[in-house]
C-alpha positions, 0 to 999 in steps of 0.5 A, a space after each residue: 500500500 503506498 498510502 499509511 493513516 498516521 497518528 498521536 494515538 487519540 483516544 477517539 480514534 480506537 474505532 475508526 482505526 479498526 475499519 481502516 483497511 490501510 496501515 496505520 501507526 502513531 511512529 514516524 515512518 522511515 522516509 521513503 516508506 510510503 508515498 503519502 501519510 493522512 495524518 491526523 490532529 495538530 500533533 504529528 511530526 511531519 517530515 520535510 518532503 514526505 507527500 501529505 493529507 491534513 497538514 497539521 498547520 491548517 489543523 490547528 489553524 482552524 481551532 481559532 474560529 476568527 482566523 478560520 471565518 477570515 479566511 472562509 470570508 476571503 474565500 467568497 464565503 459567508 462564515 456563521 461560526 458562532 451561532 448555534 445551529 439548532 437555533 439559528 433559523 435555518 431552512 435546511 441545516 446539512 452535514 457534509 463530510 468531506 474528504 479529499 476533494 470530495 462529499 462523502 454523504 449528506 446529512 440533513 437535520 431533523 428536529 426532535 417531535 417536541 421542537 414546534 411545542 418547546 420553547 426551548 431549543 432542542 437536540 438536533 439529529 441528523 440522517 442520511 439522505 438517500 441519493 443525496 440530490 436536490 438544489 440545497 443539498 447540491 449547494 451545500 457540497 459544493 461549499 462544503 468541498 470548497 470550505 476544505 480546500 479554502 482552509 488548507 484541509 483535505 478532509 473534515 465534516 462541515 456544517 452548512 446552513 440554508 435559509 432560502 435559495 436566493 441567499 448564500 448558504 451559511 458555514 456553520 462549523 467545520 471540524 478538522 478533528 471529528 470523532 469518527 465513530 459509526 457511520 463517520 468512521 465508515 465513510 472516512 476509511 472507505 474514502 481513504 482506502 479509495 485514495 489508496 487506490 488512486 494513488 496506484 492508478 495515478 502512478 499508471 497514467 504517468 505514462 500516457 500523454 497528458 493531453 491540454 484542452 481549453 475553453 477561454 471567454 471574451 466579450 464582444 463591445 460596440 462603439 458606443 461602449 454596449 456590449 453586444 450578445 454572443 447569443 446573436 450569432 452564435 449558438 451554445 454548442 461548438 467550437 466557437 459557442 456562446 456561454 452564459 451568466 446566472 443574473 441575481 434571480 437565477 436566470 441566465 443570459 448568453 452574452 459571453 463567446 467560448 472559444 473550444 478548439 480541439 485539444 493536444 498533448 502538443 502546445 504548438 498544435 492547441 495554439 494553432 487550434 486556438 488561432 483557427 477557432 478564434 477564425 471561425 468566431 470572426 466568420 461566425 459574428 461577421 460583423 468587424 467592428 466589434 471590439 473583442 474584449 478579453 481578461 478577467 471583467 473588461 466590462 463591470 458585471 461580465 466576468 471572464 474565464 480561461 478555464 484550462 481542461 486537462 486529460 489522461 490526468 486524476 484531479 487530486 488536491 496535490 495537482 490542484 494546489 500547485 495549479 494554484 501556486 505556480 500557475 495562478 500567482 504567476 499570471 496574477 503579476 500580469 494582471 490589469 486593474 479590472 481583472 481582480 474585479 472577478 474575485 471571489 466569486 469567480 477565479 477563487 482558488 482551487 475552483 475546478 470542475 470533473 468531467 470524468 474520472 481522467 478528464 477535469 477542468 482548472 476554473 481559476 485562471 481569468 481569460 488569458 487570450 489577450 495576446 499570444 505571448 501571454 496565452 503560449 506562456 499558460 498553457 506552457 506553464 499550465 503543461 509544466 506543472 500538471 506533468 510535474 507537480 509532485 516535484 514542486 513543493 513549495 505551497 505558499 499560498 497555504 499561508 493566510 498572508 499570500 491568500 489576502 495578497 492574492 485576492 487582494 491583487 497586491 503584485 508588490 507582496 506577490 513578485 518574491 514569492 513568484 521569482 522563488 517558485 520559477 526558479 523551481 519551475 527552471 530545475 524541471 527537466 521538462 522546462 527545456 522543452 518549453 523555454 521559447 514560450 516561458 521564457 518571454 512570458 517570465 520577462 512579462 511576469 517579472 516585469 509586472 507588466 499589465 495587460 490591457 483590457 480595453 485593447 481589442 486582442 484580435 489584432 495581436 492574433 492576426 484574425 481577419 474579418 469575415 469578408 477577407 479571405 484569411 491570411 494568418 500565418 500560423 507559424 508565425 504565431 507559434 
């Protein structure tokens, strides 16, 4: 077994140690020992460069309750840890264990018979729901999951709290250190015997080809500074579509245009499908004197996205936070003035989405097209990490201070630690193979040197109008 449970032998813990199906132990392995300890509690020994789950810093972070709603706060969440929840007047009230990237179950209130004729507050218990489905319910495990990763946890149970749908869900609680007994116990030793096994697996797909796919956003904008509807010329589906905002009630409308081009293992063939797809577009709007807008919200209230899609990969926490330290950190040194405007809502940290067990979707970066300097130089950076992460390990955005400084867009606070992370990227043995793109994209990450998001991008691709018959090079633009 490459995966071991590690422990200081707390007395709440002899059950679930006997439906653990993986090794477990309260010494410190002998490095080499196993590829990944779950630890538990605040007071394991953790070992320089050994791969882990629950680092005892965020452990022991989340036992100071301000500390923990700060950063849930920053995070785009709305904290409640001081209120009881039996008597907070909650719609649905729902406990979510979560275990590396993932809800175990769901658990929904319900009242002792006597609730409606006490005055008093009862004792809340909480059953399974069965399929675990619905609006509330799908609501509550997203931030449940999202409320994990924020705080620097792998796994954890999370109370979550819901007063009506147009209000956003409460975080009620979250217990880094629960008493796993019963159905708990259950659940967290099966999940990380599951992990066990994809640890196995993962070590398998090092030896397909890591496949990078795309589906970056921009606006279109008219003379008078109105934005025009992608929905116009386009539909929602292919290669160039039309994507969608959720308005305050819920609605949606469809002004955003979606670049899909086809995706590769090769980053000078997914630049050329880019070029081609974004070609395609041209002919699709037809109409040249629209502005095409892209970064992260060149228009207030449009927010963009450059969401980078990779496959024969398992999205694992250990992907996801290098994706954030040495992907969105960098990029964020390019950023213009408006492009933070996005945050927290879209382009928090850790965002993505599955698509199937070998293919998911990284959701934080904005929209990265405004020129092809800077979009070889992600997509290069994006290729780099995926295929090396676990040799990356520094995670500075574990600290609170480097979060603040993130969501706040502070670049000064960020270029250090940013300088320290490329000289990491520079030892891979990969980076040689992408140095014509990174390279003049380091220059521009360094430089700090800002994108513009009022510039019409299509210029810089060489995209033609509709009625001209194409004459872009694609070489030259790789």
């Amino acid at each position: 077994m490459t995966v071991a449970f590690i422990h200081s032998n707390e007395p709440r813990l002899r059950q679930f140690l006997k439906c653990l199906a993986i090794p477990h132990t309260s010494l410190t392995p002998e490095p080499g020992t196993y590829e990944t300890l779950i630890q538990w509690g605040g007071f394991v020994q953790e070992q320089p460069g050994q791969r882990r789950l629950q680092p005892v810093q965020s452990v022991l972070r989340t036992r100071n309750a301000a500390k923990t709603s700060q950063l849930l706060r920053l995070h785009g969440m709305k904290p409640e840890l001081d209120k009881e929840p039996s008597a907070a007047g909650y719609a649905y009230l729902y406990q979510i264990p979560v275990f590396h990237l993932e809800p175990l179950a769901v658990f929904e209130r319900r009242h002792t018979a006597t609730f409606y004729h006490s005055s008093k507050p009862q004792p809340v218990r909480y059953i399974e729901m069965e399929g675990a489905s619905g609006f509330h319910a799908g609501r509550a495990k997203r931030e449940a999951v999202k409320a994990i990763y924020a705080l620097g946890l792998d796994y954890g149970i999370v109370t979550v709290g819901v007063r009506d749908a147009m209000e956003p869900v409460d975080i009620v609680r979250v217990d880094a250190e629960p008493k796993l007994t019963g159905r708990w116990a259950e659940l967290f030793a099966d999940a990380m015997f599951r992990y066990g096994e994809e640890l196995q697996r993962e070590r398998e797909l090092r030896e397909r080809p890591l496949t990078i796919g795309m589906d970056p956003e921009f606006l279109l904008r008219d003379h008078a500074g109105e934005v025009v509807f992608a929905s116009q010329f386009m539909d929602k589906e292919g290669k160039a579509g039309c994507d969608s905002i959720v308005l305050p009630d819920r609605s949606k409308v469809y002004p955003l245009v979606e670049l899909r081009p086809l995706p590769s293992p090769d980053i000078r063939e997914l630049i050329i499908n880019l070029q081609r797809t974004m070609q395609l577009a041209a002919r699709k709007i037809g109409d040249s004197s629209l502005e095409w807008l892209a970064g992260g919200m060149p228009v207030k209230g449009f927010p963009l996205g450059g969401h980078i899609h990779f496959g024969n990969v398992q999205l694992n926490v250990h992907l996801l936070r290098a994706l954030d330290n040495y992907v969105a950190l960098p990029l964020l040194l390019l950023e213009d003035v408006t492009t933070g405007q996005r945050r927290p809502k879209y382009g928090f940290l850790g965002d993505f989405r599955r698509k199937s067990s070998l293919r998911f979707e990284y959701r934080t970066l904005p929209s990265w097209i405004l020129s092809p300097a800077v979009t070889k130089g992600t997509l290069a950076l994006a290729k780099l990490v995926a295929t090396h992460y676990l040799e990356l390990t520094r995670l500075p955005l574990q600290y609170a201070d480097v979060q603040v400084s993130y969501y706040n867009g502070d670049k000064a606070a960020l270029r250090d630690i940013v300088t320290g992370l490329w000289g990491e990227l520079e030892a891979l043995p990969s980076y040689a193979q992408y140095r014509a793109y990174l390279e003049p994209f380091k220059k521009l990450v360094m430089d700090m040197k800002s994108w513009d998001e009022q510039v019409d991008f299509r210029k810089r691709w060489k995209i033609t109008p509709a009625n001209e018959k194409s004459s872009a090079d694609y070489q030259i633009m790789v």
